[in-house]
Structures are given as C-alpha cells and as structure tokens.
DRENMARVEX-757479 format. One record per residue: residue in three letters; x negated, y negated, z of N, C-alpha, C in turn. Coordinates in steps of 0.001 Angstrom, whole numbers, padded with zeros to 6 digits, always signed. Each point is the difference from the previous one (the first is absolute). Layout:
<atoms>
ALAXYZXYZXYZ...
</atoms>
This chain:
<atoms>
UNK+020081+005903+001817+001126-000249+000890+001169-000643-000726UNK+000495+000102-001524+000777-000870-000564+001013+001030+000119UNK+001472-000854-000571+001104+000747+000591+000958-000828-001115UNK+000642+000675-000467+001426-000723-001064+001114-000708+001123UNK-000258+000334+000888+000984-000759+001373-000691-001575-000193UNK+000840-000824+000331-000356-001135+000140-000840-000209+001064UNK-000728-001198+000229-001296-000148+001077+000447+000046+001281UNK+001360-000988+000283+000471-000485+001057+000697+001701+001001UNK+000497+000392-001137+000682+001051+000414-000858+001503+000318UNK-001058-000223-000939-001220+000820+000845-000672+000093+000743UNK-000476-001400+000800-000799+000003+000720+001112-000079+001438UNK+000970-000455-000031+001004+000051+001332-000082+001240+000544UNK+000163+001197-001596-000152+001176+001017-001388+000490+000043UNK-001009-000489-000106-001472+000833+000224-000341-000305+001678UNK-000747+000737+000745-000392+000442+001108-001296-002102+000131UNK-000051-000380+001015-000926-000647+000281-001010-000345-000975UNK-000944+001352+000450-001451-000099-000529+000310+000178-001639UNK+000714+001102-000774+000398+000008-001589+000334-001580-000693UNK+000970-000846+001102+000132-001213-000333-001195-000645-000035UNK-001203-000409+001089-001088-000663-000002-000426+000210-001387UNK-000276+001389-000183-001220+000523-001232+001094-000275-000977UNK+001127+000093-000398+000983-000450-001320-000202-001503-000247UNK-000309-000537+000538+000008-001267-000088-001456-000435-000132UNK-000911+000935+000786-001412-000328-000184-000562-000037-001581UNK+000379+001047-000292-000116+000845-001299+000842-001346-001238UNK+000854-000302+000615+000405-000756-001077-000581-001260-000115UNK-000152-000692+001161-000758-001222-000006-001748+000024-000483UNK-000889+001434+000150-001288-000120+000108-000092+000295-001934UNK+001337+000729-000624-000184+000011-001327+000314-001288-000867UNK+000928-000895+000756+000180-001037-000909-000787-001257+000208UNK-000611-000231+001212-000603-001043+000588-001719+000101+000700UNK-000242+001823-000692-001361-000278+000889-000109+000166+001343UNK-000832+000934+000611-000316+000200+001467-000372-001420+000581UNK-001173-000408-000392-000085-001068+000942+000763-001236-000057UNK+001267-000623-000919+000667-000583+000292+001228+000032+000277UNK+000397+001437+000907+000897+000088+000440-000398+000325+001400UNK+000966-000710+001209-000107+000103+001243+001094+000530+000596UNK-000389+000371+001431+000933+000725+000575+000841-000285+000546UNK+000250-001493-000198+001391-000109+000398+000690+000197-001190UNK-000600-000654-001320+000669+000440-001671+000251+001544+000134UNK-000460+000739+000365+000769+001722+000375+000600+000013+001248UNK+000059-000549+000862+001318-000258+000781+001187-000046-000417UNK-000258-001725-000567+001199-000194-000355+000917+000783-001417UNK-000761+000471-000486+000290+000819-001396+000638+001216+000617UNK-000376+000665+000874+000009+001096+000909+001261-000142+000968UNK+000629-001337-000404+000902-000039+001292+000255+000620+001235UNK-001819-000664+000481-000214+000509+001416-001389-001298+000624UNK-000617+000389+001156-000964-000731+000488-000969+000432-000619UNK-001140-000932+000842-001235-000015-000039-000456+000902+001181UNK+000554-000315+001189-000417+000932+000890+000397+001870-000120UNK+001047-000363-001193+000312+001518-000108-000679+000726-000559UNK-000830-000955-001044-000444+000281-001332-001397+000804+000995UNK-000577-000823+001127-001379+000150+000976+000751+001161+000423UNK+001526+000437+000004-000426+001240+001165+000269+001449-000743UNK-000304-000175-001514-000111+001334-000837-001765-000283-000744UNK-000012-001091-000637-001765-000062-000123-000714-001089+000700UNK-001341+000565+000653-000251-000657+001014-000716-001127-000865UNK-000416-000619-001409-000674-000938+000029+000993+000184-002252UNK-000426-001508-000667+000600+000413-001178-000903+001054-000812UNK-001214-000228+000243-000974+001105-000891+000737+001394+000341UNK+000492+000340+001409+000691+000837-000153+000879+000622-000532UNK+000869-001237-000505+001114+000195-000608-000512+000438-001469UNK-000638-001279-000426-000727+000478-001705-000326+001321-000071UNK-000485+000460+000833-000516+001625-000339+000678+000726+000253UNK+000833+000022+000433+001607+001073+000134+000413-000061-001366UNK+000530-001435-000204+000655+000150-000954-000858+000423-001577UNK-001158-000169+000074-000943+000988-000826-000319+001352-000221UNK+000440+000194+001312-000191+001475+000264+001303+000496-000423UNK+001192-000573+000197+001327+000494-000679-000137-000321-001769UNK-000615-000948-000675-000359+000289-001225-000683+000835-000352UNK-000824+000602+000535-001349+001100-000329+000969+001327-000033UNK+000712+000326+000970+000896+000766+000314+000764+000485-001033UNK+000508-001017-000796+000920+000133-001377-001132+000447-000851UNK-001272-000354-000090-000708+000464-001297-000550+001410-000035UNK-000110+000046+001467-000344+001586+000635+001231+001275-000367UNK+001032-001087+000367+001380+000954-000489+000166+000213-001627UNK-000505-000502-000425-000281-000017-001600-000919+001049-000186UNK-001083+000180+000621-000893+001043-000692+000923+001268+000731UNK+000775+000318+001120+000412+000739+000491+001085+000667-001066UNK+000826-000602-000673+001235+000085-000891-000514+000274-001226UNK-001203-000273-000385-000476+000568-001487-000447+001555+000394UNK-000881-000133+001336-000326+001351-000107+001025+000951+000113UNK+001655-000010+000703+000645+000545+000548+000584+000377-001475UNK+000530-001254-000973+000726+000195-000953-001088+001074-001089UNK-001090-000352-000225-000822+000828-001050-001108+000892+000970UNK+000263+001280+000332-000630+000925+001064-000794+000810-000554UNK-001328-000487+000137-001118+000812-000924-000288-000692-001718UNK+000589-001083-000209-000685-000929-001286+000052-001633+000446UNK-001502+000135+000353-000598-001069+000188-000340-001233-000954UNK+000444+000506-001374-000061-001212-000989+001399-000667+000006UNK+000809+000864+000156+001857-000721+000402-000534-000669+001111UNK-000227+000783+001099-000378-001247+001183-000637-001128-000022UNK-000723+000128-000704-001018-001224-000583+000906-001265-001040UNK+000840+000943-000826+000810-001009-000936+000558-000583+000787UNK+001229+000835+001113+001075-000408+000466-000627-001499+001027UNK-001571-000060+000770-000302-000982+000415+000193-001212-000501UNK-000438+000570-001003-000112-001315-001286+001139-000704-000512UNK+000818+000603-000255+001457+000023-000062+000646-000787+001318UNK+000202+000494+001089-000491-000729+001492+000135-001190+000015UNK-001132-000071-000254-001014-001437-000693+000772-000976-000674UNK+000008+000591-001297+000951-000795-001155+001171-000288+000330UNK+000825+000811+000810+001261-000868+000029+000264-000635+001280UNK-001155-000186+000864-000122-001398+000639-000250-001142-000372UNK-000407-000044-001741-000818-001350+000160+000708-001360-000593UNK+001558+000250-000156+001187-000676-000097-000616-000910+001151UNK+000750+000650+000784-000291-000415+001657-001484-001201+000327UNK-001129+000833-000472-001279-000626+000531+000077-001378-000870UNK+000654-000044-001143-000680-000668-000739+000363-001241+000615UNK+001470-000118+001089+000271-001639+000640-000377-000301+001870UNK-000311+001375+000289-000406+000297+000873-001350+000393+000707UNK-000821+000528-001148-001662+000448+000331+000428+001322+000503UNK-001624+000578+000180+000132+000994+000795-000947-000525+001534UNK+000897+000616+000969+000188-000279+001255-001721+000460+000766UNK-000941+000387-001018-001325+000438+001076-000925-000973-001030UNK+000657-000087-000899-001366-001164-001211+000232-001037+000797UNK+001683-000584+000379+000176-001228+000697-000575+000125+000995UNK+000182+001286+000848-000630-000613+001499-001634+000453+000177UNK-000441+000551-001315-001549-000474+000465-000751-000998-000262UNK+000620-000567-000759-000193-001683-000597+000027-000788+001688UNK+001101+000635+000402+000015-001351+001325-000392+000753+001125UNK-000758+001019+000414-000612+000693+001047-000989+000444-000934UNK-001554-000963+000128-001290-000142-000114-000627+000513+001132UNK+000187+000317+001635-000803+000308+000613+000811+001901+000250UNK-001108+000601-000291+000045+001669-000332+000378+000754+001233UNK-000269-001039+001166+000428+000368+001771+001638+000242-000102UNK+000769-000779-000906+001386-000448+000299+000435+001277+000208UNK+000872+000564+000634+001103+001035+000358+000666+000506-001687UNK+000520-001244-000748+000640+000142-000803-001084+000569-001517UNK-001129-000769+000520-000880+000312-001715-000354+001771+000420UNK+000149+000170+001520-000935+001430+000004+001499+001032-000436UNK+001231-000349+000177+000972+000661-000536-000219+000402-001130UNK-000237-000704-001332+000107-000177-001303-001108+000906+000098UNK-001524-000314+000582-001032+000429-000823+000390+001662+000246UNK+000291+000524+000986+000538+001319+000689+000349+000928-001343UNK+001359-001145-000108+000909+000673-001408-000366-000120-000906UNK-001204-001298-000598-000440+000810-001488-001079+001223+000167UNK-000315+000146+000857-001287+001143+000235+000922+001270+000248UNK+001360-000113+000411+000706+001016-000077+000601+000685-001485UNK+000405-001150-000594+000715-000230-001186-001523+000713-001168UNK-000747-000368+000557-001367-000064-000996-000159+002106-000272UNK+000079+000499+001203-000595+001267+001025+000937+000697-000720UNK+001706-000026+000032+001426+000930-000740-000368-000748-001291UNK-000260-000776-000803+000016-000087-001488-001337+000786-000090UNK-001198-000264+000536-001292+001269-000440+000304+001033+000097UNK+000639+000714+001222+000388+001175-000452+001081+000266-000936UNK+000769-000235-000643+000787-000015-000801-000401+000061-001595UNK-000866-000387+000307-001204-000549-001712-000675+001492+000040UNK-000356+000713+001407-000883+001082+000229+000779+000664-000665UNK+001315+000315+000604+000667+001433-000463+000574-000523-001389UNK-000204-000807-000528+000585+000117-001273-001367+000249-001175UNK-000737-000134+000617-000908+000694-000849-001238-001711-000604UNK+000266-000505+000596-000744-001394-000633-001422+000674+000118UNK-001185-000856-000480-001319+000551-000302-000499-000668+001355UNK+000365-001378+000376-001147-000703+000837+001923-000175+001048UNK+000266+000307+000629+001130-000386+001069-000411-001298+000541UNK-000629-000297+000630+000101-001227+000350-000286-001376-000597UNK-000870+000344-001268-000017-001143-001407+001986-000190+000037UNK+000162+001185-000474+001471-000033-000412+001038-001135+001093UNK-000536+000361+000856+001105-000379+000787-000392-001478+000196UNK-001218-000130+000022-000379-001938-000414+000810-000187-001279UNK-000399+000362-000736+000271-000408-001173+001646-000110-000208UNK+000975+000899+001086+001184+000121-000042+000831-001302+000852UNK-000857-000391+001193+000322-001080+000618-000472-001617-000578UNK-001188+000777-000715+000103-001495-000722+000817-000493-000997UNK+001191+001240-000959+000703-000342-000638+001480-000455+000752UNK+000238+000480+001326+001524-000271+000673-000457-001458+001148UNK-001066+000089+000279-000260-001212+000649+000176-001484-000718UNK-001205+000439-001055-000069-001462-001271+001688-000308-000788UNK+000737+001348+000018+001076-000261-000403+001017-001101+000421UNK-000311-000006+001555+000934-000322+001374-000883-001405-000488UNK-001127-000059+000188-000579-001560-000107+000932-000992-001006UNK-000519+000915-001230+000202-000228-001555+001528-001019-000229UNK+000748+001149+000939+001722-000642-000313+000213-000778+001180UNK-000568-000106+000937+000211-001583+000594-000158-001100-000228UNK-001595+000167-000935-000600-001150-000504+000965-000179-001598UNK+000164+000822-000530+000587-000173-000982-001149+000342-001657UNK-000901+000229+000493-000791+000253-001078-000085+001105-000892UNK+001194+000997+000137-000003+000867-000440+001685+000307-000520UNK+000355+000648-000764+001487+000198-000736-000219+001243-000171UNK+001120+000399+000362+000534+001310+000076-001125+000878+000491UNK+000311-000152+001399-001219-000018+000833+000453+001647+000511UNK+001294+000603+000061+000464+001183+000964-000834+001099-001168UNK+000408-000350-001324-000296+000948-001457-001830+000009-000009UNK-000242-001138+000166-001124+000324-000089-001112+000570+001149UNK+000305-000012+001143-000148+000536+000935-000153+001250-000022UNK+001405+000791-000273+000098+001609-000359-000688+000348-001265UNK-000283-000815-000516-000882+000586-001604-001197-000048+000993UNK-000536-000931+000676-001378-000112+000189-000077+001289+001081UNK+000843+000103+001007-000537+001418+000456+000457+001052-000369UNK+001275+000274-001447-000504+001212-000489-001115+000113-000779UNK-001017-000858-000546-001188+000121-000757-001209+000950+000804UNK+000181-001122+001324-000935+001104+001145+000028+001111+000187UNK+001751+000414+000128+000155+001491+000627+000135+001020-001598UNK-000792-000356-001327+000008+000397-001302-001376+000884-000055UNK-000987-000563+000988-001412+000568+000681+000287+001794+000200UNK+001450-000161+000867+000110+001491+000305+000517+000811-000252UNK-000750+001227+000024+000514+001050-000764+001442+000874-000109UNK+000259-000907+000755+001451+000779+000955+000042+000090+001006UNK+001607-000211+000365+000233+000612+001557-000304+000800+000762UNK-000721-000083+001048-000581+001222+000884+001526+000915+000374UNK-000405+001186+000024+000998+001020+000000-000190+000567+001712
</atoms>
C-alpha cells in the first residue's frame, strides 16, 4: 500500500476501510500486532473505534485482512513471472527469486510481515495464522508445479529446497547474519534449478 504521495495527503483521499488497513499495515509492521491497539489504528486512521467495529467485526479480523492483502501481493508475483516468461518455468522460478531479492532492502528494517506475525499468533485457531498457513500451502502447490514443468528430478524436494533458500534469506537479512544476502540468494536457487535439464517446452 506505499505511495510516493505523502501520508497525510494519501490517506485523506483513501475510502474508510483502505484508511483503517493503511494504517493497520503500518502500525502492525513497525510496532507488532499485539502491541498495537485499536484505538492506536483509529487514531492513525483518522477515524473511530466504533468505525473501525463497523468494517471488522473484532481486531483478529482486521490482522487477517490485512494478511490476506499481503499474501495477495506475493500471489501477484507468481502471477507476473508466469505472464512475463510463458512456458519457461526456470525464468519463473528466477524471476521469484529475484522478487525476493529486491525486497530485502525493505525486510531488512522491517521483517517480513508472516515470520512477525507467527511469532505473535501461537494459537493455530487464530483467523490470522490460518490466513498465512493457506498461502504457504498455496505458494508451496504453484512453486511444485513449476519445478514439475521445468524438468526438476524430485519437484517437490525442489521446491523445499527453493523456499528454504528465499525464506532463510528474508530471516537472514533481518537478523543481519548474512551480507549480501539478495546475490546470494539467487546463486543459491540458481544451483537448484542447475538439477534441470531444461525448460519444459
């Protein structure tokens, strides 16, 4: 939801509910879900509390919207590799990765937004943890097939083995334990996709 417009001047013109979640989104990345409250997205939101109750009926609600609008962007990511490279599934596979890498400017002062919020939603009932788990089992399902048609030997090794290099990456450069974390990332999953024989035709 970021915008080269200034904050004040963006959110005046966003609709209600876009304001709630602009502000949700900004407060739950810099401060953590559970120590931000709903009047702290009220007032950020330059709006109520009761308004805030009459678009999500409880805050877990809110958390998982606004999760579900992150998942959304990563979904739109596998959508735009496949669209841009039509029928080579190892470009699609790079371009993820790639994806990947030039978010992790970003993650490295910020986190990534589902490591943070499963750290602080421990019980697996929550609205918000069943969002996330949804989308990596989705995310998991379009990278296996993708590993399929490109010809990998074991597809779904691959595609572990592919999330464990863009995941640990995302860890890696928050924590800081890693340098030149985007480069090495794309080396580590072109090594994987080196398995195959070529692009499925």
């Amino acid at each position: 939801m970021g915008s080269t417009v200034s904050r004040p001047g963006r959110v005046a013109k966003l609709p209600p509910r876009e304001r709630i979640l602009d502000a949700a989104e900004e407060l739950f990345q810099r401060e953590g879900i559970s120590r931000v409250g709903v009047q702290a997205i009220a007032e950020r939101a330059e709006t109520t509390k009761m308004a805030i109750y009459r678009h999500f009926e409880t805050k877990d609600a809110l958390v998982a919207e606004w999760l579900r609008i992150v998942a959304a962007d990563y979904q739109a990511a596998f959508d735009r590799v496949e669209a841009d490279h039509p029928g080579r599934p190892r470009e699609q596979i790079l371009g993820l990765a790639r994806f990947i890498a030039e978010g992790l400017p970003r993650l490295s002062y910020r986190g990534c937004p589902f490591v943070n919020s499963l750290a602080e939603l421990p019980d697996r009932a929550h609205p918000a943890r069943r969002v996330i788990e949804e989308h990596k089992a989705r995310q998991a399902r379009r990278l296996t097939a993708m590993c399929a048609e490109a010809g990998l030997p074991d597809p779904v090794q691959a595609a572990a083995e592919i999330t464990f290099v863009l995941e640990g990456a995302q860890v890696s450069v928050q924590n800081g334990s890693v340098d030149r974390a985007g480069e090495r990332l794309l080396r580590g999953v072109g090594r994987i996709l080196d398995d195959a024989p070529g692009d499925a035709v």
